[in-house]
N, C-alpha and C positions, 0 to 999 in steps of 0.2 A: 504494500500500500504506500509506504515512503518512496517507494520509486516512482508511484506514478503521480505522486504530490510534487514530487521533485520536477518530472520530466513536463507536468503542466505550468510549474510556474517559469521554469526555463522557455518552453514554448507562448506560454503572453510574455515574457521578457522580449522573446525575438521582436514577435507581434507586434508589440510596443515599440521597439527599434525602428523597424520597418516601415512605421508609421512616422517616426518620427524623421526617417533620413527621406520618404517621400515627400512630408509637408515641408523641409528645410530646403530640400532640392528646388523646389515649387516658388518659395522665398526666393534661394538665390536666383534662380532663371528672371523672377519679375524686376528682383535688382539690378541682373545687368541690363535687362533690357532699357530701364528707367536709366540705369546709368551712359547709357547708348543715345538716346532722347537727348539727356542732358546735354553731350557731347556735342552734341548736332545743333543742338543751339548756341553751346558756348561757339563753337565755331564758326557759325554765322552773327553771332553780336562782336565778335574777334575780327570777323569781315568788315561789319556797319564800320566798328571804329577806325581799322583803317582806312575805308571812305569818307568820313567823315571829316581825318587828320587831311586828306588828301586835298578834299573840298577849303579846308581852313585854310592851309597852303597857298590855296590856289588862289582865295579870297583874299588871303592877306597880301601877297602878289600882287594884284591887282592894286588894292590899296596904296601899295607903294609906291606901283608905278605912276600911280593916276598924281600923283603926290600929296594923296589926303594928308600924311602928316608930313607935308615938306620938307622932307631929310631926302635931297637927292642922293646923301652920300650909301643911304639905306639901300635905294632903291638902286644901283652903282655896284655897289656891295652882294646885293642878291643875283643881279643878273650877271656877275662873274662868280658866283659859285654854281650857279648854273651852267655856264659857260665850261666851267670843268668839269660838273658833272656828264655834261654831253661829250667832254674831250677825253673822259674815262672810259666811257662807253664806244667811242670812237676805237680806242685803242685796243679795248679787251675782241671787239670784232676783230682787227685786225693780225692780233694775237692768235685769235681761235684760227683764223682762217690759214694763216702759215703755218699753225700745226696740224691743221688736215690737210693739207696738199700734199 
């Protein structure tokens, strides 16, 4: 008789297990998926901003040029970093190109 008090309480132990690594399984799966969701929006609010910075840039550019706050030296100053950024980019083509030939 203590064996099969035994072998029953072992068998709802499992039972119990088994219930519990299904409902945890069940948990993790909703979590990544939520965590998947999340993902996908940080990476698109991570996009808005840098459109965003891009747009202020651009606006504030403008600003300078137009000479709303009359610092030509500003506006002088931006458009030769500019000017290098495009001489950068000039070069890095140039670069790539004579290494694939």
């Amino acid at each position: 008789m203590a064996q099969k008090d035994i072998i029953k309480r072992l068998h709802d132990e499992v039972e119990r297990l088994i219930a519990d690594h299904e409902r945890i399984a069940k948990e993790c799966r909703d979590l990544v998926k939520q965590r998947d969701k999340l993902l996908g929006e940080k990476h698109r609010l991570e996009e808005r901003v840098r459109e965003q910075d891009t747009r202020i840039k651009s606006l504030e550019l403008v600003g300078v040029m137009r000479g709303d706050d009359g610092n030509v030296e500003r506006a002088r100053a931006r458009v030769n970093g500019l000017l290098r950024e495009v001489d950068k980019c000039i070069a890095a083509i140039k670069t790539y190109e004579q290494e694939n030939q």
